[in-house]
VEXZA-293422 format. One record per residue (C-alpha): residue in one letter; x, y, z. Coordinates in steps of 0.2 Angstrom, whole numbers, plus 5000, padded with zeros to 4 digits. Layout:
<kolpas>
[kolpa 'A',[X,Y,Z]]
...
</kolpas>
This chain:
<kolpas>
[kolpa 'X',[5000,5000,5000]]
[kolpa 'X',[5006,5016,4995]]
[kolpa 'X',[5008,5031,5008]]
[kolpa 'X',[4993,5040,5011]]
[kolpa 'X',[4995,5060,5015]]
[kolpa 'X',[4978,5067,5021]]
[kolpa 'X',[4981,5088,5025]]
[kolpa 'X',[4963,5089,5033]]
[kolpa 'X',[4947,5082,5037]]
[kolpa 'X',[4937,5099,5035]]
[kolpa 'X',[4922,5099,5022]]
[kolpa 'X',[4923,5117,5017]]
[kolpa 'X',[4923,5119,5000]]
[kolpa 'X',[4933,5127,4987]]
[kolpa 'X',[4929,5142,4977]]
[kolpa 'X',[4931,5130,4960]]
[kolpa 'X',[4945,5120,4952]]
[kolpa 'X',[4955,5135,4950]]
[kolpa 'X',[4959,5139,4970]]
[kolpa 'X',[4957,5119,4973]]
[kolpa 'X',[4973,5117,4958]]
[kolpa 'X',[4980,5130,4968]]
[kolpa 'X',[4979,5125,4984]]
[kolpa 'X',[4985,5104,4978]]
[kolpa 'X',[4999,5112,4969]]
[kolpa 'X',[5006,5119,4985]]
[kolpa 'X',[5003,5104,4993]]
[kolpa 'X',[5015,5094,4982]]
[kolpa 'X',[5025,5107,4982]]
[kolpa 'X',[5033,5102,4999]]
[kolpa 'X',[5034,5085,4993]]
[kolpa 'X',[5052,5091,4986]]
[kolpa 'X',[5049,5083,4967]]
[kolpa 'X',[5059,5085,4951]]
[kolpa 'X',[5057,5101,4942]]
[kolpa 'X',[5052,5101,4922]]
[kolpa 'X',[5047,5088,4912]]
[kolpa 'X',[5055,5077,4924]]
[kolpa 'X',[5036,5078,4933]]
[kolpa 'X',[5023,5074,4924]]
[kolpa 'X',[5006,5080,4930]]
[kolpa 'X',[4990,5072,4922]]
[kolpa 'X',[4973,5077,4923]]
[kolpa 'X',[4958,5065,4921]]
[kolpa 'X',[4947,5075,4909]]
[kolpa 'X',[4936,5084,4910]]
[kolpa 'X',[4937,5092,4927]]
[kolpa 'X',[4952,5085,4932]]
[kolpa 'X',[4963,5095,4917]]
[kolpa 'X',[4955,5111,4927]]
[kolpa 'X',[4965,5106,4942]]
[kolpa 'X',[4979,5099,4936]]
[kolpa 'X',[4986,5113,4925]]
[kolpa 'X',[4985,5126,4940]]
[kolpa 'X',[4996,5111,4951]]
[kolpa 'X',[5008,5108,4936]]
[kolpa 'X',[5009,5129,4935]]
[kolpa 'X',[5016,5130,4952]]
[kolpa 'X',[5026,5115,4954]]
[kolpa 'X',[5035,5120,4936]]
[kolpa 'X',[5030,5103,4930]]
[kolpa 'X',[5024,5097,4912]]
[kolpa 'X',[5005,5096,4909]]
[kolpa 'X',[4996,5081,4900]]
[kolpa 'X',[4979,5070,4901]]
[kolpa 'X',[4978,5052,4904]]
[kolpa 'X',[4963,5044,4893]]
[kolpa 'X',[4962,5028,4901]]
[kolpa 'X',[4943,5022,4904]]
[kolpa 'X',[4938,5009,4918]]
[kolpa 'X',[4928,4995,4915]]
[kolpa 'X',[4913,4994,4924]]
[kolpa 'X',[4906,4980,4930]]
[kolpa 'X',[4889,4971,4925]]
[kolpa 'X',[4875,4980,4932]]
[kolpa 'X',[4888,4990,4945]]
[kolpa 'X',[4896,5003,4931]]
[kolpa 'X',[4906,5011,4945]]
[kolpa 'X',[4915,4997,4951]]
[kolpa 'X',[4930,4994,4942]]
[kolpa 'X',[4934,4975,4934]]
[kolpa 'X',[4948,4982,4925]]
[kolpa 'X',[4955,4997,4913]]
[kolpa 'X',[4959,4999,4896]]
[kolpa 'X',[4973,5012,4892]]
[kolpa 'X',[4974,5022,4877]]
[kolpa 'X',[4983,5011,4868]]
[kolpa 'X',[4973,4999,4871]]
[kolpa 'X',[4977,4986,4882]]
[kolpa 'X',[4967,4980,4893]]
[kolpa 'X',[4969,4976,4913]]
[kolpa 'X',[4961,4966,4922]]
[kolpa 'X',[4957,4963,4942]]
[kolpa 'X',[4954,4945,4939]]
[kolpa 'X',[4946,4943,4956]]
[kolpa 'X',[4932,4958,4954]]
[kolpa 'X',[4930,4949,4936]]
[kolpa 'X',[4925,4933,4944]]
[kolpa 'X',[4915,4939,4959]]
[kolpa 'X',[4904,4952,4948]]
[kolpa 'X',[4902,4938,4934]]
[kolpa 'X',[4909,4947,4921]]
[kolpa 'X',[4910,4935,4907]]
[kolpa 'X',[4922,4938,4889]]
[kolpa 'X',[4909,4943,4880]]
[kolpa 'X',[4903,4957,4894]]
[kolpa 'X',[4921,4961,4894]]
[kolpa 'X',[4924,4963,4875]]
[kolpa 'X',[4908,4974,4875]]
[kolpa 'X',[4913,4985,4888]]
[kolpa 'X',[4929,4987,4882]]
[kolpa 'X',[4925,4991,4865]]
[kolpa 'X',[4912,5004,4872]]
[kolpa 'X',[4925,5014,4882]]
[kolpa 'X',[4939,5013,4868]]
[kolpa 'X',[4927,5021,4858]]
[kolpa 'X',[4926,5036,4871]]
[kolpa 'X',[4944,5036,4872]]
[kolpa 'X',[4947,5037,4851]]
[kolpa 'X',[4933,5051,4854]]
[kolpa 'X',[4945,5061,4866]]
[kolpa 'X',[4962,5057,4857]]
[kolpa 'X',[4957,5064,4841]]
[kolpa 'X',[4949,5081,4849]]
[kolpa 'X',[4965,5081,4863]]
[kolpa 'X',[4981,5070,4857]]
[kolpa 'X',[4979,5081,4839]]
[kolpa 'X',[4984,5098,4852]]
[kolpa 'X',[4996,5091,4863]]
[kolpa 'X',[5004,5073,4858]]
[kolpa 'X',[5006,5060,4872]]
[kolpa 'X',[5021,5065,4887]]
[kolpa 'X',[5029,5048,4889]]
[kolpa 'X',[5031,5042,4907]]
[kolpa 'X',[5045,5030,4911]]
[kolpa 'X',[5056,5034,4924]]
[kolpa 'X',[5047,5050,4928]]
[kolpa 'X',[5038,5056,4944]]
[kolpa 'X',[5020,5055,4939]]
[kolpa 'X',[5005,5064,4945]]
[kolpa 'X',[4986,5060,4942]]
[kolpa 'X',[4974,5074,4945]]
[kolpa 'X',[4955,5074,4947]]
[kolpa 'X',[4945,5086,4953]]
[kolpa 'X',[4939,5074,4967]]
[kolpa 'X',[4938,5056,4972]]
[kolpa 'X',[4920,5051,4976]]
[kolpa 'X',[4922,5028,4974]]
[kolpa 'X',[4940,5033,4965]]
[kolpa 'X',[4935,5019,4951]]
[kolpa 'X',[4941,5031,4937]]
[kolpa 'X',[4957,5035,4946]]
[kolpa 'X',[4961,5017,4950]]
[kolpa 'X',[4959,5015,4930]]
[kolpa 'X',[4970,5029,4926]]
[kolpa 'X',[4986,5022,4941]]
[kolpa 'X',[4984,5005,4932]]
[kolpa 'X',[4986,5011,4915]]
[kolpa 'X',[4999,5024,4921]]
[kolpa 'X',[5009,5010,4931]]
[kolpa 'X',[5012,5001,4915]]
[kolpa 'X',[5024,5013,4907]]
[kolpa 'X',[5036,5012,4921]]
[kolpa 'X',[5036,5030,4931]]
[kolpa 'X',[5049,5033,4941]]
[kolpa 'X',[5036,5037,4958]]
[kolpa 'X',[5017,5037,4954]]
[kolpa 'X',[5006,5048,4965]]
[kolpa 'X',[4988,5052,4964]]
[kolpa 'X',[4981,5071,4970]]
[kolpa 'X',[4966,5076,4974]]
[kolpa 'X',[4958,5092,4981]]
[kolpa 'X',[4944,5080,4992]]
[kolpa 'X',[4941,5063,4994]]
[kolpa 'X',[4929,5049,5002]]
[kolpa 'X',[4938,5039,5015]]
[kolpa 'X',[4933,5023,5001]]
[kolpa 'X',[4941,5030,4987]]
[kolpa 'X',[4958,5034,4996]]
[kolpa 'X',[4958,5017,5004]]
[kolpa 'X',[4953,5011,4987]]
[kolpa 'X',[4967,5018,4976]]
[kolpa 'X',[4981,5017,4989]]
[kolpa 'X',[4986,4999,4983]]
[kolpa 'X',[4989,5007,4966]]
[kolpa 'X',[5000,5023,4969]]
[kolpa 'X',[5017,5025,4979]]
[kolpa 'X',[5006,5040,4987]]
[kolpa 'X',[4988,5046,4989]]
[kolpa 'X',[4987,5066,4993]]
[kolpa 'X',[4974,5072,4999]]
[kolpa 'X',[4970,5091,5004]]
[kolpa 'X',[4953,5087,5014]]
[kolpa 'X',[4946,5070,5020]]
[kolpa 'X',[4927,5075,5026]]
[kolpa 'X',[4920,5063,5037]]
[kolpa 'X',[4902,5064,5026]]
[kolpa 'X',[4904,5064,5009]]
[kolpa 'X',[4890,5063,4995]]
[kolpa 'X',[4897,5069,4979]]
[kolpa 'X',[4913,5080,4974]]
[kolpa 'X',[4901,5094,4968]]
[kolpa 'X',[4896,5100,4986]]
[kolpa 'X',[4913,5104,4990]]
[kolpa 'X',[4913,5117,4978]]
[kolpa 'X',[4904,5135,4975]]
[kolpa 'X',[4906,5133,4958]]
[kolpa 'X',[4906,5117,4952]]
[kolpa 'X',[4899,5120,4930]]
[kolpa 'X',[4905,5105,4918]]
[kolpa 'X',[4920,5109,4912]]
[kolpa 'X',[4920,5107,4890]]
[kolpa 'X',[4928,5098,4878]]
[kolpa 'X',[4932,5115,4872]]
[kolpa 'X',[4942,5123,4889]]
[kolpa 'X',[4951,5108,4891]]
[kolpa 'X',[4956,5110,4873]]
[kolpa 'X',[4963,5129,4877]]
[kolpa 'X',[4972,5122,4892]]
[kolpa 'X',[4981,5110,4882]]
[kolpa 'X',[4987,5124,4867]]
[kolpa 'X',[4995,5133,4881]]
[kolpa 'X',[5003,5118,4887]]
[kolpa 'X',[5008,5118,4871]]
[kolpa 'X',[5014,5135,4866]]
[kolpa 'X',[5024,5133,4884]]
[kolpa 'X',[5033,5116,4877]]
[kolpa 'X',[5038,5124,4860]]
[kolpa 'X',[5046,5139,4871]]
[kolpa 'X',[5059,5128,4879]]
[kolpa 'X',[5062,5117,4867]]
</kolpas>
């Protein structure tokens, strides 16, 4: 199990994904970790981008997304059998598989549905900013709050297959389930508030609107335009 760093218990909310980036970059920041493209910060989209680009601003880190979808199980679509990156592997938790009675051909389906959503979001996205690789680099997955953690278990197993360096997952508020949930899957949860009741990520925020496919697309060009700058 990887360590689990949990700055508060309060159930204040943030003003929106803007102050809660903020406020989780400054958290890792004290986590002393490589400067430039040596960290790679990854936002689960759509929200997720939001927050991660304002954490990646202040640790000087690179910005990406990770497009990697969970498979959900049979009649339970939050519960995670597996993942399917975006390249397309699959992984699977071969023990959830068995207990849910997810058979191959559930499997094939719900594999084929979410790389679909996947190829939806590369050719809008990966067209903008190409892929960051991640071996050997410290890498952070983002999202804008856990409420199971399903979609962020998803996004560490696929990450874990490319061989980073130190994998840590960072989020502004959490359910005490989802952080016990992904802890086996990261070197280290952090957390900036742990509320003892949680119902949904959106009531620990003021303003909390869906974030587009079109403002994740603008964060992305700048990313952009900051790469070609150093390059």
């Amino acid at each position: 199990m990887g360590k689990i760093n949990i700055l508060s218990r309060s159930d204040e909310a943030f003003r929106d994904r803007k102050e809660a980036g903020r406020l989780l970059g400054e958290a890792l920041y004290s986590l002393d970790l490589p400067q430039g493209d040596r960290t790679v910060v990854l936002g689960i989209p759509r929200g997720g981008v939001v927050v991660a680009k304002e954490a990646a601003d202040i640790l000087k880190a690179s910005l990406d997304i990770v497009l990697s979808r969970k498979l959900g199980a049979p009649r339970n679509p939050e519960l995670a059998i597996g993942a399917i990156s975006e390249a397309g592997e699959v992984f699977l938790d071969q023990w959830i598989v068995s207990s849910t009675g997810a058979d191959k051909k559930y499997i094939a389906e719900e594999a084929k549905h979410q790389s679909a959503e996947i190829v939806r979001r590369s050719k809008i996205f990966r067209k903008i900013l190409p892929k960051t690789p991640l071996e050997q680099k410290t890498v952070i997955i983002v999202d804008d709050g856990l409420a199971t953690g399903a979609t962020m278990q998803a996004s560490l197993w696929a990450a874990r297959q490319e061989k980073p360096e130190r994998l840590i997952c960072a989020c502004p508020v959490a359910s005490r389930e989802a952080v016990e949930r992904i802890a086996d899957y990261c070197d280290e949860a952090v957390c900036l508030r742990l509320p003892d009741f949680f119902g949904a990520v959106g009531q620990f925020y003021s303003s909390f609107g869906q974030t587009t496919d079109a403002e994740v697309a603008g964060i992305l060009k700048e990313e952009f335009t900051k790469q070609m700058r150093h390059v």
